[in-house]
C-alpha positions as CSV (number, residue, x, y, z in Angstrom):
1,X,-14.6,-12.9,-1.5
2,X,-16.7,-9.8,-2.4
3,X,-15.1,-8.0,-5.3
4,X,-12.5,-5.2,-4.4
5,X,-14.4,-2.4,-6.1
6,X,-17.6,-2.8,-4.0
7,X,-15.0,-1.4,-0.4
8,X,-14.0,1.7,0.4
9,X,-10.8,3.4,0.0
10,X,-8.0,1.0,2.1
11,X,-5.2,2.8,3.6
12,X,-2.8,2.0,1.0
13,X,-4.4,4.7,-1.0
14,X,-3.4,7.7,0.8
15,X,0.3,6.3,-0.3
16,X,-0.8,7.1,-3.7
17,X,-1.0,10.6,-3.2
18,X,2.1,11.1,-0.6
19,X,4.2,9.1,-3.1
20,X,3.5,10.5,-6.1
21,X,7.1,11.8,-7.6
22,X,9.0,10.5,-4.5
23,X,10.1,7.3,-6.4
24,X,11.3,8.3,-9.9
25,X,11.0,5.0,-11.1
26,X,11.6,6.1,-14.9
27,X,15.0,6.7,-13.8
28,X,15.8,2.8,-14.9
29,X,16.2,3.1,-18.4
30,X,15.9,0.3,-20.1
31,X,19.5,-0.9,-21.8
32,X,20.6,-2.3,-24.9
33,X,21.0,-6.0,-23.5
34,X,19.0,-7.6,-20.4
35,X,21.3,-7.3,-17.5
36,X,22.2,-11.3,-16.7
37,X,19.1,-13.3,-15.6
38,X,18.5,-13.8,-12.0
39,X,19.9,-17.2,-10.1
40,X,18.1,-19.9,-8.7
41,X,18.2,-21.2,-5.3
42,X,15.5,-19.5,-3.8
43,X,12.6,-21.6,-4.1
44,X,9.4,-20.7,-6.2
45,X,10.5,-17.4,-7.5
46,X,14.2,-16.0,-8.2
47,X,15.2,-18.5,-9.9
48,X,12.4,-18.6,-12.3
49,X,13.1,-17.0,-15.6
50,X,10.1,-15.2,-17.5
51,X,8.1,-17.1,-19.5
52,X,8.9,-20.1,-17.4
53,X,6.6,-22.3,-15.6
54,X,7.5,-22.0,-11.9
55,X,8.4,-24.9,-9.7
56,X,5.5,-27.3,-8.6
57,X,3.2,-25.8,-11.2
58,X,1.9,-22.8,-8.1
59,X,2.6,-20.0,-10.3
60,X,2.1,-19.4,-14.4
61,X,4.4,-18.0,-17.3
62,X,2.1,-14.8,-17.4
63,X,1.8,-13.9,-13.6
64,X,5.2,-14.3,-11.9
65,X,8.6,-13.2,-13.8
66,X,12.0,-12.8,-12.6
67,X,12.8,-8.6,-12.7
68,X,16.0,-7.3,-15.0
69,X,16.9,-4.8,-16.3
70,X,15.6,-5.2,-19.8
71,X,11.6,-6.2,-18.7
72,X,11.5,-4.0,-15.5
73,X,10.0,-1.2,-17.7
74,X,7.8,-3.3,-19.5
75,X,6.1,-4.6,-15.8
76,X,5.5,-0.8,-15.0
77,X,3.7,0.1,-17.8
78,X,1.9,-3.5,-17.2
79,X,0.6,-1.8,-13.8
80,X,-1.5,0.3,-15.5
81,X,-4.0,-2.8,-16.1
82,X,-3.1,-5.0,-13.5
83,X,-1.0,-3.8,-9.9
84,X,2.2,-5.4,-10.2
85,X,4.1,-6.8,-7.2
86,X,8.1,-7.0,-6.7
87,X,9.6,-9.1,-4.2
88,X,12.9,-8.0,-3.6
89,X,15.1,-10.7,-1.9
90,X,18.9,-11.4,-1.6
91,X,20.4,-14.7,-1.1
92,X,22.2,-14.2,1.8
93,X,18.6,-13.3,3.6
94,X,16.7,-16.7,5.1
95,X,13.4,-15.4,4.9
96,X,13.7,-14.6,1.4
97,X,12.8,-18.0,0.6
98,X,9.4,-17.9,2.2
99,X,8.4,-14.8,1.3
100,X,8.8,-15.5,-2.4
101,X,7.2,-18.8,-2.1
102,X,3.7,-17.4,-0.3
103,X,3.5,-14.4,-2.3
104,X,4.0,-16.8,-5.8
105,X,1.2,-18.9,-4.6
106,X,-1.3,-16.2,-3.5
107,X,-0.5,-14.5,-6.4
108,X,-1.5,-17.2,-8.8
109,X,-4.9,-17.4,-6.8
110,X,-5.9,-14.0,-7.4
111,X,-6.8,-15.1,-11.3
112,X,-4.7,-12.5,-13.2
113,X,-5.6,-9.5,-11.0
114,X,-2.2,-9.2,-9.9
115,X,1.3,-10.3,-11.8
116,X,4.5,-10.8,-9.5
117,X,7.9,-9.8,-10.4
118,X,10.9,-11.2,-7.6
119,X,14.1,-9.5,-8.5
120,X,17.4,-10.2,-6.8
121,X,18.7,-7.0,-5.4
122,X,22.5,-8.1,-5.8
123,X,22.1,-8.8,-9.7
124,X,19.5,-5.2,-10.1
125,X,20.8,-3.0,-7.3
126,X,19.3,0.2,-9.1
127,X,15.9,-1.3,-8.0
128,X,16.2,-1.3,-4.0
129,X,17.9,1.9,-5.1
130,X,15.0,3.4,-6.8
131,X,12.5,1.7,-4.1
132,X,14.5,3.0,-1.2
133,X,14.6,-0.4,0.3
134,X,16.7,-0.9,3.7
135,X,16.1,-4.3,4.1
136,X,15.0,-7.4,2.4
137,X,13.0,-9.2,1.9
138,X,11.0,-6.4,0.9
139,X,7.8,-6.6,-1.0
140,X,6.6,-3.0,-3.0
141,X,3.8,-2.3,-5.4
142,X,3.7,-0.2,-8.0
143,X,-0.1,0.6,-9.6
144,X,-0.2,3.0,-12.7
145,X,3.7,3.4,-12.1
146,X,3.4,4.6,-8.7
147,X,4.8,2.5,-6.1
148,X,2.7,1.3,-3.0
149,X,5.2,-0.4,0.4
150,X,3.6,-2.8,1.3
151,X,6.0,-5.3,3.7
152,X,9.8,-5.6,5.4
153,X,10.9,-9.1,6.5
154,X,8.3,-11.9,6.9
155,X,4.6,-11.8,6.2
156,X,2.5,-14.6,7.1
157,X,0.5,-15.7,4.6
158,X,-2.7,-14.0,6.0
159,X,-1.1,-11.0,6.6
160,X,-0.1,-11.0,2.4
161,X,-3.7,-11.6,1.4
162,X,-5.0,-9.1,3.2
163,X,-2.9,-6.7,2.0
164,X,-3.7,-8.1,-1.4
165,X,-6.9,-7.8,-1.3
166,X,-6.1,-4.1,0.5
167,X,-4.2,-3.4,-3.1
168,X,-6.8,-4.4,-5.2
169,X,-8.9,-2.2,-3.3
170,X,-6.8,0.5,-4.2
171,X,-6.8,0.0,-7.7
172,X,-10.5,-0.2,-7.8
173,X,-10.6,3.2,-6.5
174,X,-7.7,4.4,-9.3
175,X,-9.3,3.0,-12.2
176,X,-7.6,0.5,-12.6
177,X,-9.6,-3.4,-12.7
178,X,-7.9,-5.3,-15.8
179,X,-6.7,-9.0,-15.2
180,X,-4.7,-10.9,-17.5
181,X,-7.4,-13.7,-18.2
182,X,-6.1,-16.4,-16.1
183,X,-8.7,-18.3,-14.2
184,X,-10.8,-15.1,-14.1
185,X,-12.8,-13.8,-17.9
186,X,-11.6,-10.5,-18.2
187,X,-14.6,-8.5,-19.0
188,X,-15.9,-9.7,-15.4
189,X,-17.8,-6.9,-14.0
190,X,-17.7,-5.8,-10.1
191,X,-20.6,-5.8,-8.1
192,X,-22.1,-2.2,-8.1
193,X,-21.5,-0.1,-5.5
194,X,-24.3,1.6,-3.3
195,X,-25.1,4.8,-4.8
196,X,-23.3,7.1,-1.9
197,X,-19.7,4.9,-2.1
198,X,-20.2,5.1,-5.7
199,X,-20.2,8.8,-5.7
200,X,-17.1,8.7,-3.1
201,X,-15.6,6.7,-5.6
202,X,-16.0,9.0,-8.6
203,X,-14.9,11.9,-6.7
204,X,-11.9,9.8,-5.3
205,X,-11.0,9.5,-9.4
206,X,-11.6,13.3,-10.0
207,X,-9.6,14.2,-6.9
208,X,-12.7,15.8,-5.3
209,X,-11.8,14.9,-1.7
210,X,-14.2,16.9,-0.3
211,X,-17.2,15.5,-2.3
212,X,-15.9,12.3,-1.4
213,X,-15.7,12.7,2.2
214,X,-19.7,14.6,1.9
215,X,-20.8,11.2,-0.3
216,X,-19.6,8.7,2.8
217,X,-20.8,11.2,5.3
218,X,-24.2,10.8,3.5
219,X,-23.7,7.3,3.9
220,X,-23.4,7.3,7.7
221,X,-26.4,9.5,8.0
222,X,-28.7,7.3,6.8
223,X,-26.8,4.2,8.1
224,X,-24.6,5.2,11.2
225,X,-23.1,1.3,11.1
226,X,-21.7,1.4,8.2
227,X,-18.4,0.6,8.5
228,X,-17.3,0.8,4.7
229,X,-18.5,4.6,4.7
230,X,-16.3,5.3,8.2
231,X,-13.3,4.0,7.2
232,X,-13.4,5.6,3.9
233,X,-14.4,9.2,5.4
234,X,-11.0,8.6,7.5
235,X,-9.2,7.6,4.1
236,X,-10.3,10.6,1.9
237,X,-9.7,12.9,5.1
238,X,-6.3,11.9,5.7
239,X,-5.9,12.1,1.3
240,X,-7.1,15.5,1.2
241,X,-5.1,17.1,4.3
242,X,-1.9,15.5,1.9
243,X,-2.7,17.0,-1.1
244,X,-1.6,20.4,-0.5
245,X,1.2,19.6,1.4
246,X,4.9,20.0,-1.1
247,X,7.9,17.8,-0.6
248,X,9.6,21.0,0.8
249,X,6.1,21.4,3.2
250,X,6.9,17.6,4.3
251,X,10.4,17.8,5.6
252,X,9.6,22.0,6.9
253,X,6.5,20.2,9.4
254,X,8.5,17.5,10.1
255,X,11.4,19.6,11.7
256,X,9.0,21.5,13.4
257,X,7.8,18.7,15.6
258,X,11.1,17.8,15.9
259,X,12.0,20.5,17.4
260,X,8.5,21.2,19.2
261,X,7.3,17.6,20.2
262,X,4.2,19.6,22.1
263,X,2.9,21.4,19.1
264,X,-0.3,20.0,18.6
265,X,-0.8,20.6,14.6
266,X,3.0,19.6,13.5
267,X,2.5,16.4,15.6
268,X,-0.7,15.7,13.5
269,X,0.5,16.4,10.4
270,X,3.4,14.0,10.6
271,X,1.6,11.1,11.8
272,X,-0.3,11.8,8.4
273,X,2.6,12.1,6.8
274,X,3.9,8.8,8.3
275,X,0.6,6.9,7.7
276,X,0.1,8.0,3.9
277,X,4.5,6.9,3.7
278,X,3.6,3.5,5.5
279,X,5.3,4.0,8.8
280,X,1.9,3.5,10.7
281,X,3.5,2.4,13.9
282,X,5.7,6.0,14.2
283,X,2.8,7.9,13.1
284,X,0.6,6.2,15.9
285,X,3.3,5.9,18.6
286,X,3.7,9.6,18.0
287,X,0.4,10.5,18.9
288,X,-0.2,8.0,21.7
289,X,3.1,9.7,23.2
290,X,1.5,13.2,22.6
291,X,-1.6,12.3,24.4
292,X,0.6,11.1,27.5
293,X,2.4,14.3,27.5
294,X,-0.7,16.5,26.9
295,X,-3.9,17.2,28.6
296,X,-6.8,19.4,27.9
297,X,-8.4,20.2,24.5
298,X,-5.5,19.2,22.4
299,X,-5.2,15.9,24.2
300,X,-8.7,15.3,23.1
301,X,-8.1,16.7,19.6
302,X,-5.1,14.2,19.2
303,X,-7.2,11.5,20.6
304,X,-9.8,11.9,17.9
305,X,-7.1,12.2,15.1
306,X,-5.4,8.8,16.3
307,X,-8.7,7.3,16.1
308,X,-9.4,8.1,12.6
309,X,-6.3,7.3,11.7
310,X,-7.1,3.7,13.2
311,X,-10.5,3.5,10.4
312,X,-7.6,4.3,7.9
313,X,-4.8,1.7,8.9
314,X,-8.1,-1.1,9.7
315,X,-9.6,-2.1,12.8
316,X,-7.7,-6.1,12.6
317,X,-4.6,-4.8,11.8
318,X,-1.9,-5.7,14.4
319,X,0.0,-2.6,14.9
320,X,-3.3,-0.7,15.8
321,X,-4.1,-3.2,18.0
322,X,-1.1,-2.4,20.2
323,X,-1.6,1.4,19.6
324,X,-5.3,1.0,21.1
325,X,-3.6,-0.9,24.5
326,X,-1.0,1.6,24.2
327,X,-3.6,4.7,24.5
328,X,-6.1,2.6,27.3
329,X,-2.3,2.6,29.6
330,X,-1.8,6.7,29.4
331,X,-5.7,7.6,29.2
332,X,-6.2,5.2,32.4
C-alpha cells in the first residue's frame, strides 16, 4: 500500500473544517474515579480492558482499549499523533459484535498508525451524547480532537479499510503522521510527494484553499489524467466554499432550500454542507432531484457541481455509484 501522505485530500477532510466546534468534545471532563469498566460479551473488543491483550492475540495492549470515563480524555489528546477510532456499540445491537471484531483486526494491521477505543454506550452515555450518535454500532474518529463520522451499522471489512486508509489520508494532510512503534519504526518517512501535490498540501496546512486548488490545477495542466490532482481540486473546492460559511449561515441556507427546493445556489450549498457533515447520499439525492426538476443553465450548473462532488466522495464508493444511475434515469 503506497503511504497515505503521497494521495490527495479524501473526502473525509472537508469534515474537518464543517465540524470544527460542532462536537465539543472537552465537555467530558475527566472525574475523580474511572466510571466502571466496560463488560465483556462482545467479542474482540468491549470486553477488553486497557492494557489487556485482546482475545486470540488480533489486537495489542497499546492499540485497542476499552473507552471510560477516566482515559477518554487521555485518547483525544492521543489523536494528536496518531487518529484515534471509537466504536460505539451496545449489547442489545447484533451487529455490534462484528463491527468490533473487523475494526480490532484491521486496526492492529495498520502498525500503530491508528489506536482503537470500543466504548459501551449504556455504561458512557455522555459519549453517543457528545458524538451525536443515533444508532449503533457507530464507528467515529476523532484526529487532533476533532471528530471525523465515519460508519452506522455494518461495514464490511473492505469498506473499513478503505475508509482507513481514507483517514490516514486525512491526517497526512493535517499534520498529523506519528504511529506508536508497533510493527512499523516510527521515524518511517512517507514517500515524497510530486512537487505540485506537495504545494496543495502545504497550503491545505496553512488554510490557503485557493493556492491549493491553483497547485492541483497545475497539476492537471501538465498531466490532464491525473486523478490524484482531480479529486483533490474537488476536495479543496468543496473545503474552501465551507470555510466562510457560520453555524448560524448553515442552518439560515438550509431553511432556504427548504423552503425554495428550486433555488439553484441554496440547493448547492447544502449538498456541501451535507457532504463535508457525511450525509453524502442526501447531499447527492438532492441534487440528482434538482436536475430532474430543472432544466436549462442551472440544470447544467447542478450537473457539474454533483460531479465534483463525486471526485470528493470517490469514484468506487457505493453510494455514488447509485447517484451516477440515478442521474443517467432523469438526464435520459
Amino acid at each position: 500500500m503506497s503511504s497515505p501522505a503521497s494521495r490527495p485530500v479524501p473526502p473525509a477532510a472537508a469534515n474537518l473544517v464543517n465540524l470544527r466546534g460542532a462536537v465539543d468534545l472537552s465537555s467530558l471532563k475527566r472525574p475523580s474515579q474511572p466510571a466502571p469498566q466496560a463488560p465483556g460479551g462482545v467479542p474482540g473488543g468491549p470486553g477488553t480492558q486497557a492494557g489487556q491483550e485482546t482475545p486470540g492475540g488480533q489486537g495489542s495492549p497499546e492499540l485497542s482499549v476499552t473507552v471510560t470515563e477516566g482515559n477518554f480524555q487521555q485518547l483525544v489528546e492521543l489523536s494528536a499523533q496518531v487518529p484515534v477510532v471509537f466504536a460505539l456499540w451496545a449489547s442489545y445491537s447484533p451487529e455490534s459484535a462484528a463491527m468490533v471484531e473487523t475494526l480490532e483486526r484491521l486496526v492492529a494491521g495498520y502498525g500503530g498508525r491508528l489506536v482503537l477505543g470500543t466504548a459501551d454506550i449504556d455504561a458512557f452515555p455522555q459519549l453517543a451524547q457528545a458524538f451525536q450518535v443515533q444508532a449503533v454500532p457507530t464507528a467515529v474518529a476523532v484526529l487532533k480532537g476533532q471528530p471525523v463520522p465515519l460508519f452506522q451499522g455494518g461495514a464490511d471489512e473492505q469498506q473499513v479499510r478503505s475508509l482507513f486508509d481514507e483517514l490516514l489520508k486525512v491526517a497526512a494532510a493535517n499534520g498529523v503522521t506519528g504511529s506508536l512503534g508497533a510493527g512499523e519504526p516510527k521515524d518511517a518517512a512517507p514517500a515524497p510527494l510530486p512537487p505540485l501535490h506537495q504545494a496543495a498540501f502545504d497550503a491545505i496546512e496553512a488554510g490557503d484553499y485557493a493556492a491549493a486548488a491553483d497547485a492541483y490545477r497545475q497539476a492537471l495542466n501538465e498531466m490532464p489524467s491525473d486523478h490524484e490532482a482531480k479529486a483533490g481540486l474537488a476536495q479543496v473546492e468543496l473545503m474552501a466554499r465551507l470555510q466562510p460559511l457560520s453555524a448560524q449561515d448553515s442552518e439560515a441556507v438550509r431553511s432556504q432550500a427548504a423552503d425554495e427546493p428550486d433555488n439553484l445556489q441554496a440547493q448547492l450549498a447544502v449538498a456541501d454542507l451535507d457532504v463535508a457533515g457525511g450525509h453524502v447520499e442526501d447531499a447527492l439525492n438532492r441534487l440528482v432531484a434538482f436536475i430532474g426538476r430543472n432544466f436549462g443553465p442551472e440544470r447544467e450548473t447542478a450537473r457539474v457541481r454533483l460531479l465534483e462532488l463525486f471526485d470528493v466522495v470517490g469514484a468506487g464508493d457505493e453510494r455514488v455509484a447509485k447517484a451516477r444511475q440515478a442521474l443517467a434515469r432523469v438526464l435520459f
